[in-house]
C-alpha positions in Angstrom: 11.1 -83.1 -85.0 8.6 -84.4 -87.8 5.4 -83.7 -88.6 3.7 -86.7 -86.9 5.4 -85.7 -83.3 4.6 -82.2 -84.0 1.0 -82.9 -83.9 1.3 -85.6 -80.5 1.7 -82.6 -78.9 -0.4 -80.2 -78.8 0.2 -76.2 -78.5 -2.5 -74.4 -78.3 -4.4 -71.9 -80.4 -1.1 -69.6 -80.2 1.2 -71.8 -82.2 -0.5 -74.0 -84.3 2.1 -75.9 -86.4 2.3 -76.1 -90.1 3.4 -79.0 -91.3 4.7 -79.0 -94.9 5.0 -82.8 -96.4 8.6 -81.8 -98.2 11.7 -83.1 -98.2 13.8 -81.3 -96.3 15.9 -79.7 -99.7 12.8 -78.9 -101.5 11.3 -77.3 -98.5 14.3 -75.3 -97.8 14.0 -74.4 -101.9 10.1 -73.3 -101.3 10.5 -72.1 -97.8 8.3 -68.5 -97.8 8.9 -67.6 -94.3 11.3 -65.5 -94.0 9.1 -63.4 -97.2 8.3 -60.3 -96.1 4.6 -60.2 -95.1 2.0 -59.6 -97.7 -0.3 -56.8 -97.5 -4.1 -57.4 -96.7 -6.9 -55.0 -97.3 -8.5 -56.4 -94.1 -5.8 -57.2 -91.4 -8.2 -56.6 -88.5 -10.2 -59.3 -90.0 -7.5 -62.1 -89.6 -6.5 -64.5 -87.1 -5.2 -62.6 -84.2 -2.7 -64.0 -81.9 -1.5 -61.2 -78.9 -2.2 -57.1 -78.9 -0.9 -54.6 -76.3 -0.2 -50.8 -75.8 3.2 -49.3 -76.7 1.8 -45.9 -75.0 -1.0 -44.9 -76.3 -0.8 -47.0 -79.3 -2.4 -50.3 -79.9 -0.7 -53.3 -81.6 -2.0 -56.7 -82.3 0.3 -59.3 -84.0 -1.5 -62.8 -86.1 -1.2 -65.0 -88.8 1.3 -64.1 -92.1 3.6 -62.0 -90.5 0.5 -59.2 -90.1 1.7 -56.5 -87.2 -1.3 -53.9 -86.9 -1.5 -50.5 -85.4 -4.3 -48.3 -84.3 -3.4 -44.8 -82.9 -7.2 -43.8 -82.3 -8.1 -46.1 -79.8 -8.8 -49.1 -81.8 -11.2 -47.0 -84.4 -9.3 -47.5 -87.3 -6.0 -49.8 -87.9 -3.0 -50.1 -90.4 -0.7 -52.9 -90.9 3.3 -51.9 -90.3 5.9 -53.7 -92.9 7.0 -56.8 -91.6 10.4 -58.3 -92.6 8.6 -62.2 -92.2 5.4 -64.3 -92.9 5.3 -66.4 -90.2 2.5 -66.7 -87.9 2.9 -64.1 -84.6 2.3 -65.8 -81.1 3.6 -62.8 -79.1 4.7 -59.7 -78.1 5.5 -56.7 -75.7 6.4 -53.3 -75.3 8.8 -52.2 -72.0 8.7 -49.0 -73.3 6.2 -46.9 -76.0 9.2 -47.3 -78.7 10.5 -50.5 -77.6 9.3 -53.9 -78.5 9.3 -57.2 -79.4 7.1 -59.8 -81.4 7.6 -63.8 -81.8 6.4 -66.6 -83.6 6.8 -69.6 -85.8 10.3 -70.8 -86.8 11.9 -69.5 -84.1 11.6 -65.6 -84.7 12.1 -62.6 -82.9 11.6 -59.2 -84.7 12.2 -55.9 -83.1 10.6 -52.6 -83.2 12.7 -49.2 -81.9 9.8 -46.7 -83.3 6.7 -48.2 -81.6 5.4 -50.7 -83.8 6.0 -48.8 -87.4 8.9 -51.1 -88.7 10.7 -54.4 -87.6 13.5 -56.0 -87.9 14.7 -59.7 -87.5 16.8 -60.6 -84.4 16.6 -64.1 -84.6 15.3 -66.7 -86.1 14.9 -71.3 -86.1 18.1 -71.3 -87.7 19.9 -69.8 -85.0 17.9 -71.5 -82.6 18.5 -75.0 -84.2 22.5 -73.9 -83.6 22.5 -73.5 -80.2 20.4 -76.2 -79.3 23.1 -78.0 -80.2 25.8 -76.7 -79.4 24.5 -76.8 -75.9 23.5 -81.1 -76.5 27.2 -81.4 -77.5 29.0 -79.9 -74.5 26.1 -81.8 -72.2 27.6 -85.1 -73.6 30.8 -84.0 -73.2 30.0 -83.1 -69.2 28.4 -86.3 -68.6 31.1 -88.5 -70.7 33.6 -86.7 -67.8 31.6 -87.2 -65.3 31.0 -90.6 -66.0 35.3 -91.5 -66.6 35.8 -89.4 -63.1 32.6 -91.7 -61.2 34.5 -95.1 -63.0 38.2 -93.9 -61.6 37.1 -93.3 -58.4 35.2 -96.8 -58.2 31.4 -95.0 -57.7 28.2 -97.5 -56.8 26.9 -98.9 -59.8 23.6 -97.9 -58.7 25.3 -94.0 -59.2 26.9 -94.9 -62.5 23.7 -96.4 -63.9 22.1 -92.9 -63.3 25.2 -91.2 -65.0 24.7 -94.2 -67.8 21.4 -93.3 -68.2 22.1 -89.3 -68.1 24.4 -89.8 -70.7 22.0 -91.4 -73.3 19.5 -88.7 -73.0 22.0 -86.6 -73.9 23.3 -88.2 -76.4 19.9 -88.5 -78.5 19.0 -84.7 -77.7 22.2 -84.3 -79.8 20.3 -86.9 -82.3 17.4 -84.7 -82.3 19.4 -81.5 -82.2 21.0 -82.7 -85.6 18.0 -83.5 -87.4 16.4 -80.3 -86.5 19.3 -78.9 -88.3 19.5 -81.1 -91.8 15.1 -80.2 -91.2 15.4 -76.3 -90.6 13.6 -74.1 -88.5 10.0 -75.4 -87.2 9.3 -74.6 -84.0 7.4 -71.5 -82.3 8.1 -69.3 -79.8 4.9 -68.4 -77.8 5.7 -65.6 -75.5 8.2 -62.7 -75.0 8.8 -60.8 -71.7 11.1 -58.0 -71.5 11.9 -56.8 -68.1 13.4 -53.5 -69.4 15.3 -51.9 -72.7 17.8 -54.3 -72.4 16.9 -57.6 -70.4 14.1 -60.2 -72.0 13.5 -63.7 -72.4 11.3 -66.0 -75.4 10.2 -68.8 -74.1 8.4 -71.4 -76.7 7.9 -75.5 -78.5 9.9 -78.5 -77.0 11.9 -76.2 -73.7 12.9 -73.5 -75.6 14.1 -70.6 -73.6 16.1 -68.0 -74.3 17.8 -64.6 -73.0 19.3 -61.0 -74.3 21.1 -58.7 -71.9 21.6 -55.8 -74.6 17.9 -55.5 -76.0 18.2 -58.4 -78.4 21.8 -57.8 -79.9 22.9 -61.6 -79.1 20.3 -64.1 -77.6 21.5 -66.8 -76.1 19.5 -70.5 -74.9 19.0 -70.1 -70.8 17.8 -73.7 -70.0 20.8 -74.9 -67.9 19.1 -73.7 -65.0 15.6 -75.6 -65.4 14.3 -78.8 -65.3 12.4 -79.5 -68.4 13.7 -82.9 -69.4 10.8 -84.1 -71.4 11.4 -80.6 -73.4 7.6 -79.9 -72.6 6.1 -76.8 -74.2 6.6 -73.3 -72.5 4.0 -71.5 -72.7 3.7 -68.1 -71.1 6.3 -65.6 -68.6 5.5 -63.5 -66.4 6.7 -60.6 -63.6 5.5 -59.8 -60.9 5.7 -56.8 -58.2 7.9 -58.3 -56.2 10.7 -59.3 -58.6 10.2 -62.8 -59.2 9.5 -64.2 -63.0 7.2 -67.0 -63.3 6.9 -69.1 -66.3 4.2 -71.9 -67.1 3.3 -74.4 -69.6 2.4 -78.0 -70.7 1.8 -80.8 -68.4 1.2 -78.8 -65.5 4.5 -76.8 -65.5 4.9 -73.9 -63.3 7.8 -72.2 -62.3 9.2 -69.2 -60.2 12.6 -67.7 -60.3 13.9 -65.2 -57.8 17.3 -64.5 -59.5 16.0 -63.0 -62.8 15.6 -66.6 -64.3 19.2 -68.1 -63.5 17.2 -70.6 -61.7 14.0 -71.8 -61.7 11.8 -73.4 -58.8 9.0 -76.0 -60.0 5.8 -75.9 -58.5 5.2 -79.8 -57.8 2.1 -81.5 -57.8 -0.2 -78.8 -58.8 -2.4 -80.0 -62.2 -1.0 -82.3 -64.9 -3.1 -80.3 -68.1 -1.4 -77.8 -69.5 -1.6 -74.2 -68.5 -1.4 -71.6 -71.0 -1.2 -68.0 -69.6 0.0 -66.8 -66.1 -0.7 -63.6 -64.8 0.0 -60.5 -61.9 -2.1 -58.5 -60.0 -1.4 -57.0 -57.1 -0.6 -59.7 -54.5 -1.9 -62.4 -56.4 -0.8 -64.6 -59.4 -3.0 -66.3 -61.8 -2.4 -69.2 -63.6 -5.0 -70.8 -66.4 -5.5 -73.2 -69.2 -6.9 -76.4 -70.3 -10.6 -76.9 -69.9 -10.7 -73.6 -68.1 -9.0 -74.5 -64.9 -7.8 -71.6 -62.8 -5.5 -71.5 -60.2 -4.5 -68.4 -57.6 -1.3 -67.7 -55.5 -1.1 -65.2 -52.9 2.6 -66.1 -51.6 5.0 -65.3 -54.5 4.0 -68.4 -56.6 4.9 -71.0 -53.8 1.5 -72.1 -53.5 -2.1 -72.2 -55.1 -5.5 -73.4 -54.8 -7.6 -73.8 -57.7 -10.2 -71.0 -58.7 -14.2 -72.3 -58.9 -15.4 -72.3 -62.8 -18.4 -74.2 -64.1 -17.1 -72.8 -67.6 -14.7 -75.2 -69.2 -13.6 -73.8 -71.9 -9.7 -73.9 -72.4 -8.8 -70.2 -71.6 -5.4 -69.1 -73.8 -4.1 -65.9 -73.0 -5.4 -62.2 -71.1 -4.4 -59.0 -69.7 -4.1 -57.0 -66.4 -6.9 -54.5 -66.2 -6.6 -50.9 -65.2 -8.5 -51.4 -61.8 -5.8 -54.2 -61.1 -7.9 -57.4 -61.6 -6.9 -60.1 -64.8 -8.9 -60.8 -67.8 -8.8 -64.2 -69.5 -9.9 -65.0 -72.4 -10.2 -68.7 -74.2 -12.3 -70.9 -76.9 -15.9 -70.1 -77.1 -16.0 -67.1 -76.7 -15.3 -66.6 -73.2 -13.6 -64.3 -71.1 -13.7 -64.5 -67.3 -12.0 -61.6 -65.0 -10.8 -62.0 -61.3 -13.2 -60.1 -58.5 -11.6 -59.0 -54.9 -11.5 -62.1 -52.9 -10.6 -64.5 -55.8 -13.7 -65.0 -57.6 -14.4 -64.5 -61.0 -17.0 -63.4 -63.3 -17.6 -64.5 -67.1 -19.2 -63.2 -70.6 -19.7 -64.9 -73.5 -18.8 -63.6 -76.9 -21.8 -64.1 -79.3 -19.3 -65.3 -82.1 -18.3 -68.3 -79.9 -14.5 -67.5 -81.6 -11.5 -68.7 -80.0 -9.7 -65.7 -78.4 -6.2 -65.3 -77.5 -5.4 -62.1 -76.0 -6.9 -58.8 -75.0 -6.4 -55.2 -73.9 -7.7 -52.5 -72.3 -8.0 -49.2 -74.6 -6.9 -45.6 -72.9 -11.0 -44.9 -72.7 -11.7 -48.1 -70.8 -12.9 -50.4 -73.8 -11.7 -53.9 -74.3 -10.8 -55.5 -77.3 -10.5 -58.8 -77.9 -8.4 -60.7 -80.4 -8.3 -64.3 -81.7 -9.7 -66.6 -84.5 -12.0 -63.8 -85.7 -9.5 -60.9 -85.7 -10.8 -58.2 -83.5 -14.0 -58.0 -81.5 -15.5 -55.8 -78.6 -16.1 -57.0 -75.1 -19.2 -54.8 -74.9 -20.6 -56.9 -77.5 -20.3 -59.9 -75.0 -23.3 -61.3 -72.3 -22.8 -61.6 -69.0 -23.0 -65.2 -68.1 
């Protein structure tokens, strides 16, 4: 991938792509990333990406590698050592000590004491090795495939489609060879872990990928989705009733019942992008460009679209406490669901893009995003 495709597609304020005008050696000679992160006298300050509770801390993840911690409620905040200094898209805790954080050039750090030190699990490099290891064995399916369709005399019409098959494969091994010679690039946008051991990243261009031991090996998961544009991922999510659901550019929407070894598309439901999907209690949300909103109250199977005057591209949000889902988005806004599936809005006086937000253990919210951290109670109503 080069710079100029990079920016034809757009990913939205959580993984804004960096685009270094190097030759690939000399960028590999000067390449910072994998620096541990810098310390800054103001992290709270900075760009802000995601923040969550690991118990009753808070953690908020952004630009540089900065991880920060708060363990009074939000009062006061601390930046943790960070092994990288990519930008952080991502991250969540299964369990107080447990988590995980991702970002740019394919990373995924862990966290085994809530928050206080990380380690790398992965990284673009092994990303960019699997990616094609799994194009070369696709080739080599379809080149069989095609030889068994020929021997056994098959319609050209079906031998066409195999043709055809067969060349998409064969450039995703182009592309899969130049991502190598290039290096790491592209981000990972969201982490869900399901418990201790089971979690998926999901990011740029279709990438997905899976650990069954808490991160020990990861391993790409996209033989069982159809993604063959390689459109962005943007967001997962669980819900109560066991299903994962996973969305993201050009209105993709998915739901898996068999803890994402499959994946069922939702057809035909909005062709912008949709950045964040979230749970409540009988009811899925899904949100994105230009502040479109849709709800599902069957499992994912089917939606209707949610009535907002605001369009404003909403980019990420939260569960509340009472059950109901906070979204937040560019301008300042932030729009949570009502019984019935309404919603109501307030307007951040910064106008800042946010990304994220959570609710603290005394029933505050804090927002996160361009600005670094900022109160909901300093929002209007709208």
């Amino acid at each position: 991938m080069d710079c100029l495709s990079a920016l034809a597609r757009p990913l939205g304020l959580a993984a804004l792509v960096l685009c270094v005008l190097l030759p690939a050696p000399l960028r590999a000679a000067e390449d910072f990333a994998f620096l541990p992160a810098v310390t800054f006298t103001e992290p709270a300050s900075m760009q802000l990406l995601d923040i969550t509770r690991a118990g009753d801390r808070l953690v908020a993840v952004g630009e540089r590698g900065v991880i920060i911690l708060s363990d009074d409620d939000g009062a006061s905040w601390r930046q943790a050592p960070v092994p990288v200094s990519v930008t952080l898209t991502a991250l969540h805790f299964p369990q107080p000590e447990l988590g995980w954080a991702v970002g740019h050039s394919g990373t995924i750090l862990h966290s085994n004491d809530g928050g206080e030190s990380w380690s790398l699990q992965f990284d673009g490099y092994d990303a960019n090795r699997q990616y094609l290891a799994w194009a070369q064995e696709r080739v080599r399916q379809l080149e069989d495939a095609l030889a068994e369709a020929e021997a056994e005399g098959v319609e050209e019409a079906d031998l066409g489609e195999l043709q055809y098959a067969l060349e998409d494969a064969s450039f995703a091994v182009d592309d899969a060879t130049d991502a190598i010679d290039v290096g790491p690039a592209d981000p990972f946008l969201d982490v869900l872990f399901l418990d201790a051991n089971n979690g998926f990243a999901v990011g740029a261009y279709g990438m997905l990928y899976r650990t069954d031991n808490g991160g020990s090996d990861w391993k790409i998961a996209i033989a069982g989705i159809d993604n063959a544009y390689r459109y962005h991922y943007y967001a997962m999510a669980a819900g109560a009733d066991g299903r994962l659901y996973l969305s993201g550019e050009a209105g993709l929407l998915y739901y898996s019942s068999d803890n994402g070894g499959s994946w069922e598309r939702v057809e035909d439901l909005y062709d912008g992008s949709l950045f964040g999907i979230a749970a409540q209690a009988g009811e899925l949300y899904a949100y994105g460009l230009r502040g479109h909103v849709f709800r599902s109250t069957d499992g994912g199977v089917s939606w209707e679209e949610v009535g907002n005057a605001e369009r404003y591209s909403l980019y990420g949000g939260t569960r509340l406490a009472d059950g109901h889902v906070l979204m937040v988005g560019s301008g300042g806004l932030v729009l949570a669901s009502t019984d019935g599936g309404g919603l109501r809005g307030w307007r951040h006086p910064s106008r800042s893009s946010l990304s994220s937000a959570v609710e603290t253990a005394g029933g505050d919210i804090l927002l996160v995003g361009m600005a670094g951290l900022l109160p909901l109670s300093e929002a209007d109503p709208l």
